[in-house]
C-alpha positions in Angstrom: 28.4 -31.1 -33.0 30.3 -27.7 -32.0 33.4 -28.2 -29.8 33.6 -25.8 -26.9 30.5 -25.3 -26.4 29.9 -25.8 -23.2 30.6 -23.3 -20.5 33.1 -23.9 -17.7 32.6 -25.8 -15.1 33.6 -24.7 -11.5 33.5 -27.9 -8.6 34.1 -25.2 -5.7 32.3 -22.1 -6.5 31.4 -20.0 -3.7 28.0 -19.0 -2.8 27.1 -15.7 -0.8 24.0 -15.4 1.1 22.5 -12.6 2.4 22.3 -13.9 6.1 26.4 -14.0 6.3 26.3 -18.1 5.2 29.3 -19.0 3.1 29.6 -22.5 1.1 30.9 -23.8 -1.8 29.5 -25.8 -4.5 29.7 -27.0 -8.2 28.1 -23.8 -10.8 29.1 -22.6 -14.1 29.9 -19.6 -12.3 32.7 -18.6 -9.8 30.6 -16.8 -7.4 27.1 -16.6 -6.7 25.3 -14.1 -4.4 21.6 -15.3 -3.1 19.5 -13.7 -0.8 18.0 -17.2 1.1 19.7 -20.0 1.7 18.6 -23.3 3.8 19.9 -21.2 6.9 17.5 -18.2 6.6 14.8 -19.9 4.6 11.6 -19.8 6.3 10.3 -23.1 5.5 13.6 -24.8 6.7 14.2 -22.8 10.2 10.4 -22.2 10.7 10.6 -18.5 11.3 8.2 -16.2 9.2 10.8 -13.7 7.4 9.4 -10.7 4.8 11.7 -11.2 1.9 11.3 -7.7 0.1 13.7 -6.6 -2.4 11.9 -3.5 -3.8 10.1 -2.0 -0.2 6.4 -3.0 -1.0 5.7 -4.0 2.4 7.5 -0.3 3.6 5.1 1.2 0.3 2.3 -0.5 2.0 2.5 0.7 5.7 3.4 4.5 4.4 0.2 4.4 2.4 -1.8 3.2 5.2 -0.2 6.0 7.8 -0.9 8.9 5.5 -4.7 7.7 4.5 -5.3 7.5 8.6 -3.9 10.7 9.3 -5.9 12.5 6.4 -8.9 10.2 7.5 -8.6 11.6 10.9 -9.1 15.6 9.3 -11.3 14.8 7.0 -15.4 15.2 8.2 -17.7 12.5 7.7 -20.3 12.2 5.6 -23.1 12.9 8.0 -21.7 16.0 9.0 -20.9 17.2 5.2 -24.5 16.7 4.8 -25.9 17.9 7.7 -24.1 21.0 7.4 -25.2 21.5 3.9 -28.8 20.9 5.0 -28.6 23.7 7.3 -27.2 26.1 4.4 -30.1 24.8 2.4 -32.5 26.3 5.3 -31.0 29.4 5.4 -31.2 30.3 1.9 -35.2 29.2 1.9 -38.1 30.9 2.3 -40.8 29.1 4.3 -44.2 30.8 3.1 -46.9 29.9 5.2 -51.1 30.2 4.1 -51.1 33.8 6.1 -48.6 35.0 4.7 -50.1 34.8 1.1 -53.6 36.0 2.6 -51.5 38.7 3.8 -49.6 39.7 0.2 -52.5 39.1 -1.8 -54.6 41.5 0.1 -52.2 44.1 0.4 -51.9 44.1 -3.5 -55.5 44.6 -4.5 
């Protein structure tokens, strides 16, 4: 087997938490930075915390603001449709039986 090849070993390296919780123990590294530790985990203190390194949640909520404000402009479907109806009756001729009497008689 190789000699050396194990890394070092340190019995009191200190661990960094997010919360502000310091403590020491054995790691092949000197220091170690965490973001939960039993002090702010949710399953040990029993308090629901969003743990959200890259803003989805913040993503999330900003999406759902803009869509209600544009969703709050925006017309509805009934009214899209009921104002192209009445565009559609403008543009229309309604030709009734008289009328066609009328023409017909007028052009012989």
């Amino acid at each position: 087997m190789k000699k050396d090849i194990q890394p070092k070993y340190y019995e009191k390296a200190k661990v960094i938490c997010a919360c502000g919780n310091n403590f020491t123990t054995g790691s092949t590294q000197a220091e170690l930075k965490i973001e939960l530790c039993s002090m702010c985990h949710p399953f040990y203190t029993g308090k629901q915390k969003l743990v959200d390194t890259a803003r989805r949640v913040e993503k999330f909520e900003a999406k759902v603001k803009v869509k209600d404000a544009v969703a709050k402009t925006r017309k509805g479907k009934t009214v899209k449709r009921a104002a192209k109806d009445a565009t559609r009756a403008k543009r229309t001729v309604k030709v009734s039986m008289k009328d066609l009497e009328t023409k017909t008689k007028k052009g012989k």
